[in-house]
Backbone as CSV, one residue per row, in Angstrom:
resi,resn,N_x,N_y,N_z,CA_x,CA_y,CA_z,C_x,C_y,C_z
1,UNK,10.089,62.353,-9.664,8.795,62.927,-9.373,8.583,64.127,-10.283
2,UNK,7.207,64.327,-10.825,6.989,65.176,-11.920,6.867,66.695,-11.028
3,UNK,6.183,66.492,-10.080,5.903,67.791,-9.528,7.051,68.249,-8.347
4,UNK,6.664,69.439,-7.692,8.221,70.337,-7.103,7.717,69.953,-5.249
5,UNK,8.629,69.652,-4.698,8.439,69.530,-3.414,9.381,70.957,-2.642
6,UNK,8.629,71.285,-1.732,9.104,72.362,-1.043,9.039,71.529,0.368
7,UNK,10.452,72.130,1.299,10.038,71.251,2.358,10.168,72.293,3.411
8,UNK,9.290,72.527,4.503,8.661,73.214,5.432,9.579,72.722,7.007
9,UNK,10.091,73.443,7.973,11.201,73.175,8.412,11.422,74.358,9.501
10,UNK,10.634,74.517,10.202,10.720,75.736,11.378,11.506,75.753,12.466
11,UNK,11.889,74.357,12.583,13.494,73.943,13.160,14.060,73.224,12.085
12,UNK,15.295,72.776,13.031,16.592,72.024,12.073,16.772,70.881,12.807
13,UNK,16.122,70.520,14.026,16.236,69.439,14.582,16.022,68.049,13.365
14,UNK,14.914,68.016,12.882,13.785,67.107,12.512,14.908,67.144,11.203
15,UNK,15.413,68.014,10.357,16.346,67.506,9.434,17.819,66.740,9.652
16,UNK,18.162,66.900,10.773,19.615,66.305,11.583,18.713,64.680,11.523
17,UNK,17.717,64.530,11.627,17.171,63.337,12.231,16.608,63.050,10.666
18,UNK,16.752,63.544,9.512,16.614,62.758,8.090,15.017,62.942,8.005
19,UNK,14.272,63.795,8.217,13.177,64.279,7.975,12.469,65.582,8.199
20,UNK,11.720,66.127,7.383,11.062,66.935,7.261,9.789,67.357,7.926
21,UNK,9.487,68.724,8.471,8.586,68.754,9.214,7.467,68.673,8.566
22,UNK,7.386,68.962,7.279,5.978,68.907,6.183,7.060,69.321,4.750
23,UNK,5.993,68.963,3.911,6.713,69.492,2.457,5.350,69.363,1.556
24,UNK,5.381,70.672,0.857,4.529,71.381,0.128,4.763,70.671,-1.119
25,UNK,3.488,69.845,-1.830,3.809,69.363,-3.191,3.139,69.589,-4.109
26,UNK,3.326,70.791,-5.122,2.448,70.591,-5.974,2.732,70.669,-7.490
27,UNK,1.624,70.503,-8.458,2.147,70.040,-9.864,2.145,68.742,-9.875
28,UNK,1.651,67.602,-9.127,1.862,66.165,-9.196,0.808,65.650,-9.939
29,UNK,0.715,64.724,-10.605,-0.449,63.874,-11.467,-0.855,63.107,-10.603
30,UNK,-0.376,62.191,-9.868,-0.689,61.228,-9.491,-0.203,60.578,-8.011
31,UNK,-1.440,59.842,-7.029,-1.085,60.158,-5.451,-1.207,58.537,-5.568
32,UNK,-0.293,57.837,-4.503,-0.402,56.502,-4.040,0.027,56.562,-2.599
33,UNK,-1.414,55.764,-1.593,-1.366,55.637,-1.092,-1.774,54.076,-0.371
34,UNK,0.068,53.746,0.154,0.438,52.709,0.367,-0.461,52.062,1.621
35,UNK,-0.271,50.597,1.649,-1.052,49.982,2.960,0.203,50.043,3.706
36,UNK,0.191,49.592,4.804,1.238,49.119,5.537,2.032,47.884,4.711
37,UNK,3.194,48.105,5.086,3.943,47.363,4.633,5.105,46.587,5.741
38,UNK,4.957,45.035,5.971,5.606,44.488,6.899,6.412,43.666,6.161
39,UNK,7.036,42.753,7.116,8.053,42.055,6.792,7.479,40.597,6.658
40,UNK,6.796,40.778,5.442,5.965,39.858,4.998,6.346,38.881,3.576
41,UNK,6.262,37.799,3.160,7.275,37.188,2.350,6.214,37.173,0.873
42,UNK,6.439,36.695,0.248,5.600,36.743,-1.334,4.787,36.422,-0.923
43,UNK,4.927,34.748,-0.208,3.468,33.712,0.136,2.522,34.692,1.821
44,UNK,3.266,35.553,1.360,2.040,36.268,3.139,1.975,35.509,3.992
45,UNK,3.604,35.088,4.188,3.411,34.855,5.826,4.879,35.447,6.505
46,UNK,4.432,35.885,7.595,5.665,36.732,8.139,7.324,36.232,8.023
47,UNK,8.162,37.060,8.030,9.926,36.716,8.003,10.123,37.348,8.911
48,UNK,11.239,36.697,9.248,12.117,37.029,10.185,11.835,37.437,11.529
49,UNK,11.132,36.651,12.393,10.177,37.192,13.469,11.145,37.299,14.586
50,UNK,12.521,37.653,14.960,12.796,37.509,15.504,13.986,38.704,15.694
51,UNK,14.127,39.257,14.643,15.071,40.700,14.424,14.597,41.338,13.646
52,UNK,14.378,42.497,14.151,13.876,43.735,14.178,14.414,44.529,12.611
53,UNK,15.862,44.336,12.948,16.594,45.102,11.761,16.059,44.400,10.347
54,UNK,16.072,43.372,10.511,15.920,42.129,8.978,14.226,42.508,8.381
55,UNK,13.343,42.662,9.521,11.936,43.326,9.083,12.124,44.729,8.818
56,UNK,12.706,45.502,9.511,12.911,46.777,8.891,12.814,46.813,7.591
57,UNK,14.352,46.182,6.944,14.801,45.880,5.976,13.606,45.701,4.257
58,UNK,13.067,44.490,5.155,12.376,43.640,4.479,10.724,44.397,4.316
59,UNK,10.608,45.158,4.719,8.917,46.022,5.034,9.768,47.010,4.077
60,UNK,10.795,47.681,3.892,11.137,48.727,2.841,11.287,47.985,1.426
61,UNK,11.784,46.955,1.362,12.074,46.437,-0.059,10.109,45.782,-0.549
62,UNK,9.341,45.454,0.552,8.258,45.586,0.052,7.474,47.154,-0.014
63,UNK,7.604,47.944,0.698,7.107,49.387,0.176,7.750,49.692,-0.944
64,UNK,9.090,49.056,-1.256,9.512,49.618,-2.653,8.888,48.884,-3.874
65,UNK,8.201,47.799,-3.720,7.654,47.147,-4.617,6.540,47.599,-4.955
66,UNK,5.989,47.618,-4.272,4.334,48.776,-4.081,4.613,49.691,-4.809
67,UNK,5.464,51.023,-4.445,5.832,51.813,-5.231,6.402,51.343,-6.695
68,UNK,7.026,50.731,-6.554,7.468,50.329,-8.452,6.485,49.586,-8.649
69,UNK,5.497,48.924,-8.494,4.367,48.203,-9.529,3.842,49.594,-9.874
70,UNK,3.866,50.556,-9.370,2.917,52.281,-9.471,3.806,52.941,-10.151
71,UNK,4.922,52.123,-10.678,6.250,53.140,-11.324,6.834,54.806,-10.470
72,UNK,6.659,53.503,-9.276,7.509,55.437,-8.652,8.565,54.502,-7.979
73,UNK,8.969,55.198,-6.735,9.773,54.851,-5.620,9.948,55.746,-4.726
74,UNK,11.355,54.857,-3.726,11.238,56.014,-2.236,11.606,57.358,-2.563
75,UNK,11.861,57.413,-4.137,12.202,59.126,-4.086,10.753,59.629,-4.337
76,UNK,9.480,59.150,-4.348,8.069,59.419,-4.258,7.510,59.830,-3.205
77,UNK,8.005,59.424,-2.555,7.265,59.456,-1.055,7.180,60.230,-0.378
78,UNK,6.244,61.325,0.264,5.858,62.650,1.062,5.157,62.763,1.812
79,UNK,4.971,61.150,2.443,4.899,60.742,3.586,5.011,59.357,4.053
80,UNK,5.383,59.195,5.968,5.578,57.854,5.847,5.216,57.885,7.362
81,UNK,4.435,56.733,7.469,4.487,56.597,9.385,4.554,55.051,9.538
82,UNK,5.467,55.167,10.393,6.013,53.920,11.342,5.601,53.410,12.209
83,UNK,5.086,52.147,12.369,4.611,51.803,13.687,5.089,50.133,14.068
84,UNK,5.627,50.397,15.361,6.506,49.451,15.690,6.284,49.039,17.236
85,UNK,6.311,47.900,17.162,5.670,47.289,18.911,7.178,47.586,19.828
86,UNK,8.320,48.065,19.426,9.301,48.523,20.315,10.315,49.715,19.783
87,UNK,9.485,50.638,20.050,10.742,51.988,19.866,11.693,52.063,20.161
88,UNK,12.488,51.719,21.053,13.558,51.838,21.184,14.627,50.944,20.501
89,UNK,13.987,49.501,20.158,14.999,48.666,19.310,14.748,49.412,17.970
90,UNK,13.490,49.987,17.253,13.555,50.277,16.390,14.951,51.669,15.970
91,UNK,14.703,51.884,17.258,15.944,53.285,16.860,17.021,52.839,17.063
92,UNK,17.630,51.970,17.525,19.258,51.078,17.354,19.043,50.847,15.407
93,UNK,18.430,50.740,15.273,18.291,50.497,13.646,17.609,51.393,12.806
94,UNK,17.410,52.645,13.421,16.694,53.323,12.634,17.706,53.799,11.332
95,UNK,18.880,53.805,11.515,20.095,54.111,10.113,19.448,53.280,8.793
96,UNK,18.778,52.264,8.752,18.495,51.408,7.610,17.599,51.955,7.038
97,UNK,16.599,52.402,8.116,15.453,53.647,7.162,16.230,54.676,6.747
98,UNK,16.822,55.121,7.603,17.270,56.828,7.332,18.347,56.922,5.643
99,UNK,18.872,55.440,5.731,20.087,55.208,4.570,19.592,55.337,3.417
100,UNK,18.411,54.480,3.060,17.407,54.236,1.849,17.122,55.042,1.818
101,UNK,16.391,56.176,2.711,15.838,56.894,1.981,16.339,58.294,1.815
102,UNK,17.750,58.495,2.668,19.006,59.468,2.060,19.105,59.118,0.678
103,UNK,19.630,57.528,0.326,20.207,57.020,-0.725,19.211,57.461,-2.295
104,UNK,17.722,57.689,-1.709,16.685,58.134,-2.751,16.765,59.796,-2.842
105,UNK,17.053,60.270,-2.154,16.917,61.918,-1.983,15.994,62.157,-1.223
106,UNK,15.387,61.636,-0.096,14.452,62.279,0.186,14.278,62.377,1.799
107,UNK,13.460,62.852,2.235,12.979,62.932,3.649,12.016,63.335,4.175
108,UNK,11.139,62.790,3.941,9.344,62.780,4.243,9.386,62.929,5.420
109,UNK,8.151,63.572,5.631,7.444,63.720,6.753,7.386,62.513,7.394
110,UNK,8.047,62.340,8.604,7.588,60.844,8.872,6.901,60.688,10.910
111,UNK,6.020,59.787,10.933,5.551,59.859,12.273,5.806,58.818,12.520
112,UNK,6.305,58.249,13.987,6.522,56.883,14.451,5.657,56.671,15.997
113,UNK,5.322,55.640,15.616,3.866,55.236,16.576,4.504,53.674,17.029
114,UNK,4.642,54.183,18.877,4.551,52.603,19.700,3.338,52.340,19.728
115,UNK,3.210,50.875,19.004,1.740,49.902,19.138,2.084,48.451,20.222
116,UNK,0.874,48.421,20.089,1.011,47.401,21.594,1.152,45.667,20.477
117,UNK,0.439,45.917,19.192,0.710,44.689,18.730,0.165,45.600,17.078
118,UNK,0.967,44.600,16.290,0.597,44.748,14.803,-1.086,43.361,14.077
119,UNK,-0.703,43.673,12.909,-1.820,42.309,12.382,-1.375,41.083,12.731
120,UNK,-0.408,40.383,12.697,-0.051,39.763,12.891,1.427,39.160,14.355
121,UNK,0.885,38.259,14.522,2.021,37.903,16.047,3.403,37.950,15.311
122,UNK,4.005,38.760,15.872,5.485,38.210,15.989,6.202,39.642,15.390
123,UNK,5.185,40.053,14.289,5.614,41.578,13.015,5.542,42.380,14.234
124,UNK,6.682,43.163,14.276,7.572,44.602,14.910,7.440,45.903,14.527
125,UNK,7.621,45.942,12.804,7.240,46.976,11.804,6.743,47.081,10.883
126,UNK,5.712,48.437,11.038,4.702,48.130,9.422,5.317,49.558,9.136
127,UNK,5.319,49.274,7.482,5.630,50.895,7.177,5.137,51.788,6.067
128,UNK,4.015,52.434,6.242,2.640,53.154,5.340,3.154,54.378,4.610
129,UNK,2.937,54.801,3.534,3.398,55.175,2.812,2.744,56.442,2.386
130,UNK,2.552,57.348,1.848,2.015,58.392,0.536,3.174,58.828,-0.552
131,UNK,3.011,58.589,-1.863,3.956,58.904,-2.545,3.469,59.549,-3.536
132,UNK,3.389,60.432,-4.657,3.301,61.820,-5.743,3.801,61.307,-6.710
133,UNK,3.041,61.757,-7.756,4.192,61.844,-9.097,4.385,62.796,-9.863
């Protein structure tokens, strides 16, 4: 990322938990802002409707595509919100988010939202993006 991120942090809880309470970015050229991103296959139709972890998975390696057709990635990203038709399975697996995006350097602001249903039957997690350059 071209420009300097400052990250904003009035507790220490929200960093134990691999995110940031806000982060100040400036000096950036350029803003992308992602759609949701599910666990959706090339041909757009849902995977893996049946575990949670495997869409996790699979909704990040498509936000990472998004981001690299834009030539960035998850070390771009300075914000992210989650929304998932079951919080609590999502947090037995929340390590797969938290890993990737340790593994990038980073830790966005992130919000997670129980929905009663996504676009489609069966999708668990969508995962929306803002990323800087």
């Amino acid at each position: 990322m071209t420009g300097e991120r400052t990250a904003i942090n009035p507790w220490t809880w929200s960093v134990e938990r691999g995110f940031n309470q806000g982060e100040v970015v400036s000096g950036h050229t350029r803003t992308l802002y992602c759609s949701g991103q599910a666990s959706m296959g090339g041909d757009g139709r849902p995977e893996h409707l049946d575990d949670l972890a495997a869409q996790l998975d699979l909704s990040l390696d498509n936000l990472e595509a998004v981001l690299g057709r834009a030539g960035m990635s998850l070390a771009n990203l300075v914000r992210l919100t989650v929304h998932t038709t079951d919080v609590d399975r999502l947090f037995e697996h929340y390590g797969v988010l938290a890993s990737r995006l340790g593994a990038a350097g980073v830790a966005p602001p992130t919000t997670m939202l129980g929905v009663t249903r996504l676009a489609l039957p069966g999708l668990m997690v969508e995962l929306e993006g803002t990323a800087v350059e």
